[in-house]
C-alpha positions in Angstrom: -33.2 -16.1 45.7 -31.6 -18.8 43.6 -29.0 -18.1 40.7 -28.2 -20.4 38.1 -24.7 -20.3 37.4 -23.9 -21.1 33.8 -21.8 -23.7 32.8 -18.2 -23.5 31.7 -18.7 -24.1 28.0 -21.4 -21.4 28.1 -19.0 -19.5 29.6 -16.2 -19.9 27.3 -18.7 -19.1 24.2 -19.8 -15.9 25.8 -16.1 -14.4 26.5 -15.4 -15.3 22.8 -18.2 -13.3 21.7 -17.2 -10.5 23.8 -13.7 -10.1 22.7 -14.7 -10.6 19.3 -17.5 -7.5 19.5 -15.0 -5.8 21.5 -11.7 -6.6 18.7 -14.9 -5.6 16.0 -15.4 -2.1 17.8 -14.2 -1.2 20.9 -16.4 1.6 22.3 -15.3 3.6 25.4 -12.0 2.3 25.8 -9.3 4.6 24.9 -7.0 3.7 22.2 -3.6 5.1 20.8 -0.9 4.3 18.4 2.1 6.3 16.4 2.5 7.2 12.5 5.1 7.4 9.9 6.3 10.1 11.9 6.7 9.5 16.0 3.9 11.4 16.4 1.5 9.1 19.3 -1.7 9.7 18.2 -4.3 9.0 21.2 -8.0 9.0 21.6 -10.4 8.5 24.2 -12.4 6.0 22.4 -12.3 4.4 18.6 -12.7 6.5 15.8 -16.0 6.1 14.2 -15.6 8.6 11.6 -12.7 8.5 9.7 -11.2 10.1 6.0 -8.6 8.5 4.3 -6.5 11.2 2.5 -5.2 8.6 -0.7 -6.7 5.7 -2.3 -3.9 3.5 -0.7 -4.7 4.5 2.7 -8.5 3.9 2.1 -7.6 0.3 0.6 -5.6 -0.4 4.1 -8.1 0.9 6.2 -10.6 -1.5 4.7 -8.1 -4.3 4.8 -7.6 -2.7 9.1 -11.8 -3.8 9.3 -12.3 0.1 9.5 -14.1 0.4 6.2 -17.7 1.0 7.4 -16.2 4.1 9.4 -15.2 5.7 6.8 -17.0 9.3 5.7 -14.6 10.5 3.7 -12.1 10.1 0.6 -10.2 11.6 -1.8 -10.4 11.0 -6.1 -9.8 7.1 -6.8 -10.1 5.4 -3.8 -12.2 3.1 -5.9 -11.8 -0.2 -4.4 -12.7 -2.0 -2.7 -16.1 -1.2 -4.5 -17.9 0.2 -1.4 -15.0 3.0 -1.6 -17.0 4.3 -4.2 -20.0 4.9 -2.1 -18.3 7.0 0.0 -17.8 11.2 -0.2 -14.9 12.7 -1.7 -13.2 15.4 -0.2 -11.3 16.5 -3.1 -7.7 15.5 -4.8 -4.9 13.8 -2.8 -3.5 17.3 -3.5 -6.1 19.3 -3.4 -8.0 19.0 -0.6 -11.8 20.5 0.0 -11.2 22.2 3.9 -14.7 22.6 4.1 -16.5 19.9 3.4 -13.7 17.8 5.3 -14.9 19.9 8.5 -18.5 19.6 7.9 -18.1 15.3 8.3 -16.8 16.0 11.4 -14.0 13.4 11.6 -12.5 11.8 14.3 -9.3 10.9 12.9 -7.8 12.0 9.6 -5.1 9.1 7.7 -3.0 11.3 5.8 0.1 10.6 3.2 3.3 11.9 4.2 4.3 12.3 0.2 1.5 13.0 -1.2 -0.8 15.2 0.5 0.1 19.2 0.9 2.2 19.8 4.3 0.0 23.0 4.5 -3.0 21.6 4.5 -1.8 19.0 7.1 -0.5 21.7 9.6 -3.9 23.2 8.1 -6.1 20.4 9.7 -4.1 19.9 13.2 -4.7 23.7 13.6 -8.3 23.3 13.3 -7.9 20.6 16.2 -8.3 17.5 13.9 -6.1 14.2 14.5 -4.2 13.4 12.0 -2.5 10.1 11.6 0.4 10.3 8.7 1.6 7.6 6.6 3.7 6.5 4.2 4.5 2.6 3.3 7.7 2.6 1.6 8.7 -1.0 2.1 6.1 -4.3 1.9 6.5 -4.9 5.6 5.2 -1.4 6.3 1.5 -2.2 5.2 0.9 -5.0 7.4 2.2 -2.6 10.4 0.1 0.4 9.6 -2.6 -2.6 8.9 -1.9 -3.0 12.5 -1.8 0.5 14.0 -4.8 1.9 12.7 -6.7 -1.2 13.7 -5.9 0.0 17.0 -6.9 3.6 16.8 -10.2 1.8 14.9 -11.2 -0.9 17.9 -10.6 -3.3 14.5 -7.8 -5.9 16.2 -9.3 -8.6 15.5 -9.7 -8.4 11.7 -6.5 -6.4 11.5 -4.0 -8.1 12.9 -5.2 -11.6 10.9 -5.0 -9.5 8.1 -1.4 -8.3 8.9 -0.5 -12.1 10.0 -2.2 -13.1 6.2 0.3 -10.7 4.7 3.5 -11.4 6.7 2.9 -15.3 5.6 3.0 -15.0 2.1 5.6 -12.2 2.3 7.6 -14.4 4.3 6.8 -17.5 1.3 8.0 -15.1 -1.4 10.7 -14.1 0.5 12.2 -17.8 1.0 11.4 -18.9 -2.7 13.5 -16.1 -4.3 16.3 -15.6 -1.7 18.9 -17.4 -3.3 17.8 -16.7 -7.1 20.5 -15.6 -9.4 20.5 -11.6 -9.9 18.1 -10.2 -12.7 18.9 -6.6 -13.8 15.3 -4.7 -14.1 14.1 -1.3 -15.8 10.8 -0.6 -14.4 9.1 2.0 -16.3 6.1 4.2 -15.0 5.8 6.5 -18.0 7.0 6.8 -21.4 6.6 10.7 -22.1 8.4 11.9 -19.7 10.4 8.1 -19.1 9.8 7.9 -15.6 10.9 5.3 -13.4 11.0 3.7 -9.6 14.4 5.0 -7.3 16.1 2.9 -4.6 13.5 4.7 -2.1 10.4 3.2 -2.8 7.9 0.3 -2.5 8.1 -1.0 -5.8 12.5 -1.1 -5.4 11.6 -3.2 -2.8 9.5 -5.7 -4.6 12.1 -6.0 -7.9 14.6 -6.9 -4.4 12.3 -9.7 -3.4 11.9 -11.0 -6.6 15.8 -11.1 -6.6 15.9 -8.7 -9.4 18.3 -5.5 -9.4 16.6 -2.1 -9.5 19.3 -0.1 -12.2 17.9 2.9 -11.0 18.5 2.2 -7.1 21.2 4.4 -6.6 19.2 7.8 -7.5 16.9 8.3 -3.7 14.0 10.0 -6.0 10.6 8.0 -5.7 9.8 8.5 -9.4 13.1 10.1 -11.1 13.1 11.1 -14.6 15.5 9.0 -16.7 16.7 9.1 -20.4 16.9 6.2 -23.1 20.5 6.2 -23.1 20.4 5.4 -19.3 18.6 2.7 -19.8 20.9 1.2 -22.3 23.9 2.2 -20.7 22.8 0.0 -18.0 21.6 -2.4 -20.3 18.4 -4.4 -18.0 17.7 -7.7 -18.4 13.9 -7.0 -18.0 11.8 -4.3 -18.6 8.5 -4.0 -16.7 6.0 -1.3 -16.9 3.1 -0.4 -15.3 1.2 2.7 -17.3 -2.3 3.7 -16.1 -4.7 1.5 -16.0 -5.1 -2.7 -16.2 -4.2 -2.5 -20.1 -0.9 -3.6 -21.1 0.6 0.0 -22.2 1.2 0.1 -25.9 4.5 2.2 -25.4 5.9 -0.7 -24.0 6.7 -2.3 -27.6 8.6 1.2 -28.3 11.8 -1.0 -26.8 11.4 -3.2 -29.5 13.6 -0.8 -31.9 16.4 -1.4 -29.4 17.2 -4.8 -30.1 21.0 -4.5 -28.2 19.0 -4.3 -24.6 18.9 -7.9 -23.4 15.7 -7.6 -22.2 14.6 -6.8 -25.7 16.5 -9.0 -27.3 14.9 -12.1 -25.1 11.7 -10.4 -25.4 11.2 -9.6 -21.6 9.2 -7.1 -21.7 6.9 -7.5 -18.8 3.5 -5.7 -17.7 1.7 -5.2 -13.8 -1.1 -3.2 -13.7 -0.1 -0.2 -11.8 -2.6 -0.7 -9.1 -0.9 -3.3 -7.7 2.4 -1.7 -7.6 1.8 1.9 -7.0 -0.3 1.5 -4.8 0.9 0.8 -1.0 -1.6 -1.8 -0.2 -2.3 -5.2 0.9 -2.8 -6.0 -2.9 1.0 -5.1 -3.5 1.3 -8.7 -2.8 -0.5 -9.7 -5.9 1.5 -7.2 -8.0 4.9 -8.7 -6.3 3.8 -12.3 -7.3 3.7 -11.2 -10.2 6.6 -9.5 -11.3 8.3 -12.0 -9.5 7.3 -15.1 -12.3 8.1 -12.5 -14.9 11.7 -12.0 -13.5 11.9 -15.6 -13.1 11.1 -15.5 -16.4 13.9 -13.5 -17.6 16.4 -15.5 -14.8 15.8 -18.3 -16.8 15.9 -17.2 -20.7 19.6 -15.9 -19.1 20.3 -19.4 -18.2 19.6 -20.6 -22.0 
């Protein structure tokens, strides 16, 4: 019996469209990776059903190509918009046992911060796999982009989505490098004032933008500050986030300290808080953002 051997270009366009429906979902073939903690997390194939236990972690599971895997969330993983098709399973703090063990997950993404250490011990006792996170830095997102694209069969779209990120990282990075200093009071909340400590993604992104944090010396993520802090340490920009894409309205209370030189060069800036407080691949929009407004204020110094 004759064979007809195909030819080389057929070739070539059939191993492309394996490895790209084997980097889309690799079935069968055993995966691993480690978390936030060392922990190596292994399983015997890719997990096909998957709950994300905070909206950040369902936002980079999305961006990981592991979207359509996932069962289950927590409150306000609401983007992108197919997260809100998708079951909740309670609070990031509160989370519903049950119904968690009736989806049946293969693999749990948890946050380290955020999510109850009981209820994490909870779920590994019960024989769950449970991935833990927590991006504190901007170069942490792409890498857990990375890692759970692995323990997802997702390479493919994750890694270009890391290498995406890493790019225009690494274009912020050069364009404010050598930028004069900017001294910057970012503020969470008004009542209590609330603001962003030296351990934390958004004291990371004021550092990009060349700006100086004046509450990086306290290790809190959110540490509760007082008025005369902030003028003691007199910033040269105020930026606040609040809670949703409105500019908060507490923002103009700095107004009735004219002495703060942020104040006094009207630099009072605004980010909604979803793309700062949230440890996702849209941090970068948030960081391009606060880095004009800090430019902004670099150069009002200069006048």
């Amino acid at each position: 019996m004759a064979y007809l051997l195909p030819n080389k270009s057929l070739l070539a366009a059939l191993t492309v469209c394996s490895s790209l429906l084997l980097g889309t979902h690799s079935l069968g073939a055993a995966v691993s990776s480690s978390d936030d903690e060392g922990t190596l997390i292994e399983l015997s194939q890719p997990a096909t059903r998957i709950i994300s236990l905070a909206p950040s972690l369902t936002e980079i599971l999305f961006a990981a190509g592991a979207g359509e895997h996932i069962v289950g969330v927590v409150n306000y993983s609401d983007y992108p918009a197919a997260a809100n098709a998708i079951q909740i399973v309670g609070r990031h703090d509160l989370l519903d046992m049950e119904r968690i063990l009736q989806l049946d997950p293969d693999l749990i993404v948890a946050w380290q911060s955020g999510n109850p250490r009981a209820s994490v011990a909870r779920l590994r006792a019960l024989g769950l796999t449970v991935y833990i996170a927590e991006p504190k830095q901007l170069e942490s997102i792409p890498s857990h982009i990375e890692r759970l694209a692995a323990l997802t069969g997702t390479s493919i779209i994750g890694d270009q989505a890391a290498s995406n990120f890493r790019r225009t990282l690494a274009t912020l990075t050069a364009t404010y490098r050598d930028t004069a200093p900017v001294s910057v009071f970012y503020q969470v909340w008004d009542q209590p004032l609330i603001s962003a400590g030296g351990s934390e993604l958004i004291n990371d992104i004021i550092t990009l933008c060349g700006g100086r944090n004046i509450f990086a010396d306290i290790a809190l993520v959110a540490p509760k500050v007082s008025i005369e802090a902030v003028l003691a340490r007199n910033p040269s920009a105020i930026i606040a986030s609040g809670m949703d894409i409105e500019r908060p309205e507490w923002l103009d209370d700095w107004t009735r300290w004219p002495a703060i030189t942020a104040v006094s060069n009207n630099n009072l800036f605004f980010v909604p808080p979803e793309l700062l407080q949230r440890h996702t691949p849209r941090a970068l929009l948030g960081a391009q953002m606060m880095c004009e407004q800090i430019a902004l204020a670099r150069a009002s110094l200069a006048n």
